[in-house]
DRENVEX-498468 format. One record per residue (C-alpha): residue number from 1; residue in one letter; x, y, z. Coordinates in Angstrom, 2 decimals. Each point is the difference from the previous one (the first is absolute). Layout:
BEGIN
NUM; A; X; Y; Z
...
***
This chain:
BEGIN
1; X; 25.54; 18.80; 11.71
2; X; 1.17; -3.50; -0.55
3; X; -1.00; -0.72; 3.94
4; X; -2.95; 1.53; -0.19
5; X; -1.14; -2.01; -2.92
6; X; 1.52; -3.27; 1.31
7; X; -2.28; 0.95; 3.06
8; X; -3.18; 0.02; -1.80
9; X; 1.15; -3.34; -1.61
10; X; 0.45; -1.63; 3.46
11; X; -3.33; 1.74; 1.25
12; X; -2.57; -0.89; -2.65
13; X; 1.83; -3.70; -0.02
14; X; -0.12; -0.58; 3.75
15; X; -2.35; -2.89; 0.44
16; X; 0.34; -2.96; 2.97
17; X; 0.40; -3.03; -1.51
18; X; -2.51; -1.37; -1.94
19; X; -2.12; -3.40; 1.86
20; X; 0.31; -2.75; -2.03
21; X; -3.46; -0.99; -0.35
22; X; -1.13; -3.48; 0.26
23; X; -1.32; -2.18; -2.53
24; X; -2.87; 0.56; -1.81
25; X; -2.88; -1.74; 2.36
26; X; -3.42; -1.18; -0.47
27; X; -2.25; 3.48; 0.89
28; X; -4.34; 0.03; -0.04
29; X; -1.28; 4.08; 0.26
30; X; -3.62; -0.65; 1.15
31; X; -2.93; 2.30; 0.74
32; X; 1.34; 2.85; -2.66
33; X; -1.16; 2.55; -2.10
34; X; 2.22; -1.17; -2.82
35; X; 1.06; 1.64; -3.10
36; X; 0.96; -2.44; -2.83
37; X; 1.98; 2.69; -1.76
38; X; -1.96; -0.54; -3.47
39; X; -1.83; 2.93; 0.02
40; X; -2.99; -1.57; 1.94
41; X; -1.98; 1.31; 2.92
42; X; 1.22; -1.13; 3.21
43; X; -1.22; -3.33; 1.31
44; X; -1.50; 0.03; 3.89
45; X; 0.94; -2.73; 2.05
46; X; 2.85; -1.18; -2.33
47; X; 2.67; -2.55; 0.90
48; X; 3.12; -0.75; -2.32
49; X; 2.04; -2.63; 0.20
50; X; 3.71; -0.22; -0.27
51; X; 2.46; -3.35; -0.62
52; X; 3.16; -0.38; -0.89
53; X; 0.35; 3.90; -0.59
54; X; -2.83; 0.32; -2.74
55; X; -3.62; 0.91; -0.07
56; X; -2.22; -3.01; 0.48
57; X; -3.44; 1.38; -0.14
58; X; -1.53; 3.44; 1.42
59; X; -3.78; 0.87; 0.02
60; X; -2.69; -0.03; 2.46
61; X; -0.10; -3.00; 2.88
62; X; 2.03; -2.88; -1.26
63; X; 1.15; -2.76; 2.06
64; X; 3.36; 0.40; 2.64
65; X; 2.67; -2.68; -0.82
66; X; 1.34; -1.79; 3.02
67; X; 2.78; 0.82; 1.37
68; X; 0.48; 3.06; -1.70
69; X; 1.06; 3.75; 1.91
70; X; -3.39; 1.45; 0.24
71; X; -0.44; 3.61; 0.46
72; X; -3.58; 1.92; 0.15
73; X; 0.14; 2.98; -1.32
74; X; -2.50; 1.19; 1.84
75; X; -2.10; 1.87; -2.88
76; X; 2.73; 1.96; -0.77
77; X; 1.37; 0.75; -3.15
78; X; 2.51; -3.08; -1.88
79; X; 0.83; 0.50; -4.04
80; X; 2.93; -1.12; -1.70
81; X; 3.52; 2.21; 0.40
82; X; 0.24; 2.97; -2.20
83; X; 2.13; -0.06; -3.03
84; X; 2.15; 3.20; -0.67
85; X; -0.81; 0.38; -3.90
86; X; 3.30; 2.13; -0.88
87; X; 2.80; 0.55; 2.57
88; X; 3.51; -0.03; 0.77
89; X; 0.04; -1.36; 2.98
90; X; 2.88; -2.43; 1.97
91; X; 2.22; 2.20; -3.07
92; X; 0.15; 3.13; 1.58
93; X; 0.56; 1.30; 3.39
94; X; 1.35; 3.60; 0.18
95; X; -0.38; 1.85; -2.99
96; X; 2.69; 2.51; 0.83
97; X; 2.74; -3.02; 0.10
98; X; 0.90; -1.46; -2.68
99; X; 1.28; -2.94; 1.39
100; X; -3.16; -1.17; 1.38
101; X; -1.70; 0.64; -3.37
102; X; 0.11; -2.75; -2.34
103; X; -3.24; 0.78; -2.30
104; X; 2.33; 1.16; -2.80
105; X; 3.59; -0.26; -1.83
106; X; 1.00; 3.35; -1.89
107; X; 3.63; -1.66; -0.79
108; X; -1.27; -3.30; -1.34
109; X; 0.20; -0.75; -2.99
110; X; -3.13; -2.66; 0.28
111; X; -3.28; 1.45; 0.79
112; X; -2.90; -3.08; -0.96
113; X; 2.18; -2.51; 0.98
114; X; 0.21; 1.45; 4.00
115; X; -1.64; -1.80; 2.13
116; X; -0.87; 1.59; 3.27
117; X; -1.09; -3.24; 1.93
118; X; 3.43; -0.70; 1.47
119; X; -0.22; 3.64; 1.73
120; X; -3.17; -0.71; 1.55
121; X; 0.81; 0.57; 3.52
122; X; -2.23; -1.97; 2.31
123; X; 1.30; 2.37; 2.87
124; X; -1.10; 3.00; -1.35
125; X; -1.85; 2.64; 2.47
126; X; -2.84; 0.84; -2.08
127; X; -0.41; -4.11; -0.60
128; X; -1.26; -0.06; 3.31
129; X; -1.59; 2.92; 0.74
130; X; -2.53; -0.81; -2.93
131; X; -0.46; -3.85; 1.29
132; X; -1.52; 1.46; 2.91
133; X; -2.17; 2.06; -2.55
134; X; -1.55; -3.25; -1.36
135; X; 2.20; -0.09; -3.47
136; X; 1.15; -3.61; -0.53
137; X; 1.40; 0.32; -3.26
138; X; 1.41; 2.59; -2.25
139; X; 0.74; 0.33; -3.75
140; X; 3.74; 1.59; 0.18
141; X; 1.00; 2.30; -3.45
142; X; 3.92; 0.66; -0.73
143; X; 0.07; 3.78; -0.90
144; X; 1.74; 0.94; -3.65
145; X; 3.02; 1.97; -1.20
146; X; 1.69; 0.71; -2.72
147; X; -2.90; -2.13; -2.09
148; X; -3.33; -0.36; 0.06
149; X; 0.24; -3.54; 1.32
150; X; 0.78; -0.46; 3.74
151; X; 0.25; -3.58; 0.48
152; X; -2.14; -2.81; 1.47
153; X; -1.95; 0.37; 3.09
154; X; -1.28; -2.15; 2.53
155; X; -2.51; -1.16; 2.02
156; X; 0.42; -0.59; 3.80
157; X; -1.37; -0.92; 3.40
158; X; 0.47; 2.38; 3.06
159; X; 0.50; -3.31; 2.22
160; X; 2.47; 0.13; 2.75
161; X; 2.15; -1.96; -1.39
162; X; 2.78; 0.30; -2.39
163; X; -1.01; -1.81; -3.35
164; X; -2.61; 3.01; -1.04
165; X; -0.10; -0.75; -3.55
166; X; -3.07; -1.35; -1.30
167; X; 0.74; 0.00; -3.43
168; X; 3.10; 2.03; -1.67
169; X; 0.24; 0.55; -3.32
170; X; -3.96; 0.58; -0.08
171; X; 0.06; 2.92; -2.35
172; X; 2.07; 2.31; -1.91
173; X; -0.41; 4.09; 0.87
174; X; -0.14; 2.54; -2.70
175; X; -0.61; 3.93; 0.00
176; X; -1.85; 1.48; -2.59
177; X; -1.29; 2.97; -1.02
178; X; 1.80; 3.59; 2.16
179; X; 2.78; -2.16; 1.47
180; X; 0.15; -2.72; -2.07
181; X; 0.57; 2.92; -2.81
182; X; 2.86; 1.75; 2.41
183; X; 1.67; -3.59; 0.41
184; X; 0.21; -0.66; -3.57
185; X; 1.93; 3.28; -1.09
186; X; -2.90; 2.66; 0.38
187; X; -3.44; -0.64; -2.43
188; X; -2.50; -2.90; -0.20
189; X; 1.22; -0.59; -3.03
190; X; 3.43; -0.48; 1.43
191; X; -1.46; -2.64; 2.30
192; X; -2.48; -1.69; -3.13
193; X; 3.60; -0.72; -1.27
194; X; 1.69; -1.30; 3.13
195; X; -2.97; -2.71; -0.14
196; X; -0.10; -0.42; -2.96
197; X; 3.50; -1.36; -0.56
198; X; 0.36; -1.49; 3.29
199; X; -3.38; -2.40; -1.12
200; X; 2.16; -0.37; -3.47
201; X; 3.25; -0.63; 1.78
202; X; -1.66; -2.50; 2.55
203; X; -1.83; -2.02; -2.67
204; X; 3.10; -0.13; -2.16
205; X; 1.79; -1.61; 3.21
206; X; -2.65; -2.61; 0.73
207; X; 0.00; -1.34; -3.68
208; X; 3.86; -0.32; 0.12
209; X; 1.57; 0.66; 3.63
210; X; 3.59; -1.58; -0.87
211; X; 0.68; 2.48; -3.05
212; X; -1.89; 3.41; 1.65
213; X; 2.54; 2.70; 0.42
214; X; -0.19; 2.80; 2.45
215; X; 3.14; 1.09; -0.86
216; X; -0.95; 0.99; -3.33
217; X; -0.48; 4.02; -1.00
218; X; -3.82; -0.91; -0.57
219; X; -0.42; -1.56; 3.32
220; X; -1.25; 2.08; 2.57
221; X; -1.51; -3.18; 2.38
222; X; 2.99; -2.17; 2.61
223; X; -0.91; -3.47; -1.49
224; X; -1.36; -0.13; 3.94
225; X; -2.41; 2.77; -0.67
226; X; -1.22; -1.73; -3.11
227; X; -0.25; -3.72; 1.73
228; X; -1.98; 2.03; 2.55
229; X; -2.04; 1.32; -2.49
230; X; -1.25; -3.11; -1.43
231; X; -2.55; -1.48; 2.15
232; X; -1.82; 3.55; -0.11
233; X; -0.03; -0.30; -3.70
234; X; -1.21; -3.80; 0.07
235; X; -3.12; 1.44; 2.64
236; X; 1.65; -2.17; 2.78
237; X; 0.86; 3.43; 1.93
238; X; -2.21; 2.38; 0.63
239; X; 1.14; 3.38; -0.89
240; X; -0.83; 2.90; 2.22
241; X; -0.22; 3.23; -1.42
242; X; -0.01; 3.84; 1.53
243; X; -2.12; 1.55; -2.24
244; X; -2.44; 3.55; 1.11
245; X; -1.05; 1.91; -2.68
246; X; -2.86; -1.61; -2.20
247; X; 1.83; 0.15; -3.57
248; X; 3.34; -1.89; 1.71
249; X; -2.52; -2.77; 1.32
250; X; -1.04; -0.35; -3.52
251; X; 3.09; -0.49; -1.20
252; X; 0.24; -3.03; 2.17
253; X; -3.45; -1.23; -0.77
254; X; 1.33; -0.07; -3.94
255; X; 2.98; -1.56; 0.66
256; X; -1.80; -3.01; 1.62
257; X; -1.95; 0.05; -3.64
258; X; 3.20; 0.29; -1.72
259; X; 2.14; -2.73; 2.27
260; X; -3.19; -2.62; 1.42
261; X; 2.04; -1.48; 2.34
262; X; 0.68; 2.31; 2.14
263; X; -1.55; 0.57; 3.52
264; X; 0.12; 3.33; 0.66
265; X; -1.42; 1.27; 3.66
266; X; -0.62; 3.46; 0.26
267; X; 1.40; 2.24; 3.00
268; X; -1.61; 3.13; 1.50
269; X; -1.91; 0.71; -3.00
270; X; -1.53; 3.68; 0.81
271; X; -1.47; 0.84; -2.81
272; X; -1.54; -3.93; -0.56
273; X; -2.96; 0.99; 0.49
274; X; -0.28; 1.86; -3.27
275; X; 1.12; -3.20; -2.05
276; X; -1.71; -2.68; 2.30
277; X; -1.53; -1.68; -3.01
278; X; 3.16; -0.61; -2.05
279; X; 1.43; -1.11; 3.12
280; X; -2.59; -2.27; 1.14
281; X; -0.15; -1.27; -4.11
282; X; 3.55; -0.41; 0.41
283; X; -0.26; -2.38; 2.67
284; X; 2.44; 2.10; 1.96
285; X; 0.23; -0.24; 3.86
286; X; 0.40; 3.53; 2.02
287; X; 1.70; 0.53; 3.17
288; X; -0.98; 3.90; 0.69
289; X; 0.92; 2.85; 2.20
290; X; -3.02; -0.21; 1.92
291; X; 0.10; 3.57; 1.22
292; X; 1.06; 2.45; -3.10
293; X; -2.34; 2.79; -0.03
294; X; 2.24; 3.04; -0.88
295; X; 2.04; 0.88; -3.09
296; X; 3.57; -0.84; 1.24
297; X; 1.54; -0.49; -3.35
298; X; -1.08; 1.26; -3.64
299; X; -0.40; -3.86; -0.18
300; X; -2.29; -0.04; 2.53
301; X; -2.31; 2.69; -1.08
302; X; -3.53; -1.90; 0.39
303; X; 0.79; -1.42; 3.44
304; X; -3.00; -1.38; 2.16
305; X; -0.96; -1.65; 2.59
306; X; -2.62; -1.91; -1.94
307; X; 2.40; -1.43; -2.30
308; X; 0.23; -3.59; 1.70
309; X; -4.26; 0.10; 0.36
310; X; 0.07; 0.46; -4.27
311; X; 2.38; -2.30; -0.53
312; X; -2.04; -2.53; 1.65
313; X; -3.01; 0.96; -1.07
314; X; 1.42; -0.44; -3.53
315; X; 1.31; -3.93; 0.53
316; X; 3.45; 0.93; 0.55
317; X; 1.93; -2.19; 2.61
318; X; 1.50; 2.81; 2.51
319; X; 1.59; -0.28; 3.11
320; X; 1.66; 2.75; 2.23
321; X; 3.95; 1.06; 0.21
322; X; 1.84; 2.31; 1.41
323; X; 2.55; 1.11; -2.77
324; X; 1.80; 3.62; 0.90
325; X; -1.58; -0.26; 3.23
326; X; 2.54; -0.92; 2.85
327; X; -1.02; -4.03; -1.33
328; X; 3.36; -0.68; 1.60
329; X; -1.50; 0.42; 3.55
330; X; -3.67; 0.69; 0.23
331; X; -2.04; -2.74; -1.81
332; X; -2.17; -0.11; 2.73
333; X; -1.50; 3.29; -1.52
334; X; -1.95; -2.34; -2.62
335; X; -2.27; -0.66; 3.26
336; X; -1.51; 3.47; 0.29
337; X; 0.35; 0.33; -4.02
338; X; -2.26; -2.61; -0.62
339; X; -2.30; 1.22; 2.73
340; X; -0.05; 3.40; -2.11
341; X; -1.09; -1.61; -2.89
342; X; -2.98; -1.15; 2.20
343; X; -0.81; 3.33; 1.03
344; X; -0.25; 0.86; -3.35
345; X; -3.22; -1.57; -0.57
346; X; -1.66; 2.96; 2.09
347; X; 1.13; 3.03; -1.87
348; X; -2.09; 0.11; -2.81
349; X; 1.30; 0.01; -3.36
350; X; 3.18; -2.04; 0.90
351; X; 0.67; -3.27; -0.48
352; X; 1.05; -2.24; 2.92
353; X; -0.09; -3.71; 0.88
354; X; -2.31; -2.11; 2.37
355; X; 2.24; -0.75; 3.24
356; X; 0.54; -3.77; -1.80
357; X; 1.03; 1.51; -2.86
358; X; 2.33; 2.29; 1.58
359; X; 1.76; -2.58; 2.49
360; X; 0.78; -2.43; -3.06
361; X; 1.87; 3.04; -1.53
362; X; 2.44; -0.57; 2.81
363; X; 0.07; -3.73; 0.28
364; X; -1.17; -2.43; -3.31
365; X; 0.49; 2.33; -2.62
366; X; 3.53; 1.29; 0.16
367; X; 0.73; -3.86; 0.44
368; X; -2.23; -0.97; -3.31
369; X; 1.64; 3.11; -1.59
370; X; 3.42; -1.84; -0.19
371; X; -1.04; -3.45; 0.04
372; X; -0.16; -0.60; 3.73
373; X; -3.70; -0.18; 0.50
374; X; -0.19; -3.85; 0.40
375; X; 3.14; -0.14; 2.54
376; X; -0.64; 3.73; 1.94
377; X; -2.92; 2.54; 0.61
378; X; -3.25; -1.63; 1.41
379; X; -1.13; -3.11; 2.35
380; X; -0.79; -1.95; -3.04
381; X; 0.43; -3.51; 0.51
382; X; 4.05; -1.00; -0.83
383; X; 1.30; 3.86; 0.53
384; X; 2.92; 0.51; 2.24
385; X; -1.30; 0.17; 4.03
386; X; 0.36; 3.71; 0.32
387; X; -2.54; 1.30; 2.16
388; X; -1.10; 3.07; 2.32
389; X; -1.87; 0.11; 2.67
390; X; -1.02; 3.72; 0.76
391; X; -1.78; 2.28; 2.56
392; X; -2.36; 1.47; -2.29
393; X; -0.18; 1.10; -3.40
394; X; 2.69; -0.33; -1.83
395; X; -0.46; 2.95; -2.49
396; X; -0.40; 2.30; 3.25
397; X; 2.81; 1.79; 0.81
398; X; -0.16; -0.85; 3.56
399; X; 0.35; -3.74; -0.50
400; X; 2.55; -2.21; 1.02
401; X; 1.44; -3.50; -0.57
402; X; -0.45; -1.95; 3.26
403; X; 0.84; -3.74; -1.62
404; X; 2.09; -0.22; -3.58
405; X; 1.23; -3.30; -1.39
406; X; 2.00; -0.84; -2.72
407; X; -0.08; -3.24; -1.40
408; X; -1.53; -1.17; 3.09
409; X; 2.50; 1.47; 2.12
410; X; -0.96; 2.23; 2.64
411; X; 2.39; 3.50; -0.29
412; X; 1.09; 2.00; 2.28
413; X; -1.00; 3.91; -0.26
414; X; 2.57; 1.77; 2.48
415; X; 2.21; 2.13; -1.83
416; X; 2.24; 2.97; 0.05
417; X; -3.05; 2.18; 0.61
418; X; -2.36; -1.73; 2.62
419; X; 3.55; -0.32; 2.08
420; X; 0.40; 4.06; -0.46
421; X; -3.54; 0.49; 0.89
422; X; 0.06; -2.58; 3.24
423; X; 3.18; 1.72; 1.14
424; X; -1.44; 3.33; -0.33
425; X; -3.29; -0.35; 0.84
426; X; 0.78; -0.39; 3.85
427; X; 3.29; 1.49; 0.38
428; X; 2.15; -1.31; 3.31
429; X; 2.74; 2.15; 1.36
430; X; 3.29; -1.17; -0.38
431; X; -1.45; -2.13; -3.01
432; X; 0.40; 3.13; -2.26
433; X; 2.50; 1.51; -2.72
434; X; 2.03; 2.92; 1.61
435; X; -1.94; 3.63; -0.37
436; X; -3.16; -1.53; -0.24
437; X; -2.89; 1.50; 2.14
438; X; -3.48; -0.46; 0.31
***
């Protein structure tokens, strides 16, 4: 058993060595129907223009600098690089091992205070299988036990290279509602007191740090779970939250009311839809399941698949994430869930988003959802140079990446899978496993 699992390690890890790309160059797309990433209508005959790695401009003509790589796209698609809204990716690898799992800590006795950026593992399989995919950047979640907090997440690059962290310590996680309930000792109300004394416990640490004891019989935070805490209570960390069933969202919505500061940011959200108001009153940003249509928990009950259309339709903020659905490796699913949400628009009595609408849920708005939007997300002037040149429509399932940079350096998209599929694809004698036939 233990070889068979250490095999599985080695195979989902095997990668060749990662090309240290070069340095971020000067790069003019010309001639492309360019998407902005805003929720705009594509722009014929685009051209953006990278320096330095960031977004100089992007729209329609536009002057070439001199000197600078030029590429012409030809008419072909070029947008900014898709932003995972909720994953675990570069944290886990086989699910099976533990060892190569690092999204949680049952045995720890800190749970905010983790933070999962120093187990970000640039080398990770699915890190470059989803590069190729287009995804540039990914908003990475710690997963929680044994509390209701699991730590603070991160967001990365999938550059080939091995500094991936964008920012770390970007947010702190937190389940709510079913789980959060089962992680607190067994009710909601069990987990309304878990928060409730860790916000106590965290605010009586930042007024007096030096006499806070969490030794004490009281004391149920590590004084590092409480220092974690603190920014989130002071609004300088936004705090994501798991939330499904309508009634738990509200909770959250009154606890902004009750603590102002905070910044909560909503994840999957199934039954949003039915509070969109108080959300969107609320000022509260959503990063949904774009997909739920069926029942699969008694907190889940009034799943649809025009939830993220309503919530938009009501003023609310929403992006798309992947929570509870394999975010660890297939982000690049947000592609053909946002195209769903555009097919939508035909079936009447659903509620769907124009195409513009529906590629922003996968680019600018999970980055404005946690702060990011004026670093990550579209080809606004001063974002990061992440960009994706593609052989048709994005949103179709067919599509693929031909050209992705990433801070204006070009990436390579081999990996693990395109080397399978080459092999395979015109199989040599003597170039083959044993027992293989074809």
């Amino acid at each position: 058993m233990r070889a068979l699992a250490f095999a599985a390690a080695l195979l989902a890890g095997t990668t060749l060595a990662v090309a240290v790309p070069a340095a971020a160059q000067d790069v003019v797309i010309t001639n492309a129907k360019l998407v902005i990433g805003d929720g705009s209508a594509p722009i014929e005959g685009g051209t953006v223009v990278i320096r330095g790695g960031r977004v100089v401009s992007a729209g329609a003509g536009g002057a070439v600098p001199a000197g600078a790589r030029t590429i012409d796209a030809g008419g072909r698609w070029v947008s900014p690089g898709i932003v995972a809204g909720f994953s675990r990716m570069g944290i886990i690898e086989v699910d099976g091992v533990s060892e190569t799992n690092d999204s949680s800590a049952a045995t720890s006795p800190f749970n905010a205070a983790l933070d999962i950026a120093s187990a970000v593992n640039p080398l990770s399989g699915p890190i470059a299988v989803n590069r190729a995919e287009g995804i540039t950047r990914a908003i990475v979640a710690p997963d929680p036990r044994g509390s209701i907090f699991a730590g603070q997440g991160a967001v990365i690059d999938l550059g080939s290279d091995m500094n991936p962290v964008t920012r770390g310590q970007a947010f702190q996680f937190m389940e709510w509602g079913q789980t959060g309930a089962e992680q607190a000792g067994g009710s909601r109300p069990a987990a309304m007191a878990m928060l409730r004394n860790a916000l106590f416990e965290a605010r009586t640490y930042a007024a007096n740090p030096a006499s806070y004891n969490d030794r004490g019989k009281d004391a149920l935070l590590t004084r590092a779970d409480a220092q974690a805490l603190g920014p989130v209570l002071r609004g300088e960390m936004p705090l994501l939250v798991h939330a499904e069933r309508a009634s738990d969202i509200l909770t959250i919505v009154a606890l902004k009311r009750e603590f102002p500061a905070l910044k909560p940011v909503l994840v999957g959200a199934t039954e949003g839809w039915m509070v969109a108001r108080e959300i969107a009153a609320a000022q509260i940003p959503v990063i949904a399941s774009a997909l739920a249509d069926l029942p699969a928990s008694f907190e889940q009950l009034a799943a649809t698949q025009s939830n993220i259309g309503r919530l938009k339709a009501a003023g609310v903020l929403v992006g798309i994430g992947q929570i509870n659905d394999d975010e660890s490796r297939q982000a690049r699913l947000v592609k053909q869930y946002a195209g769903n949400l555009v097919a939508l628009t035909k079936i009447p009595g659903a509620a769907g988003l124009s195409w513009g609408e529906a590629f922003a849920t996968i680019t600018s708005k999970p980055a404005e959802a946690i702060g990011l939007g004026g670093e990550i997300g579209s080809l606004r002037p001063g974002r990061r140079g992440d960009v994706v040149i593609w052989d048709g429509d994005p949103l179709e399932v067919g599509t693929a990446a031909t050209t992705v940079f990433i801070d204006g350096v070009e990436q390579p998209l081999e990996n693990r899978q395109t080397r399978l599929r080459q092999r395979y694809l015109d199989p040599k004698e003597g170039a083959l496993p044993k027992a293989y036939q074809h």
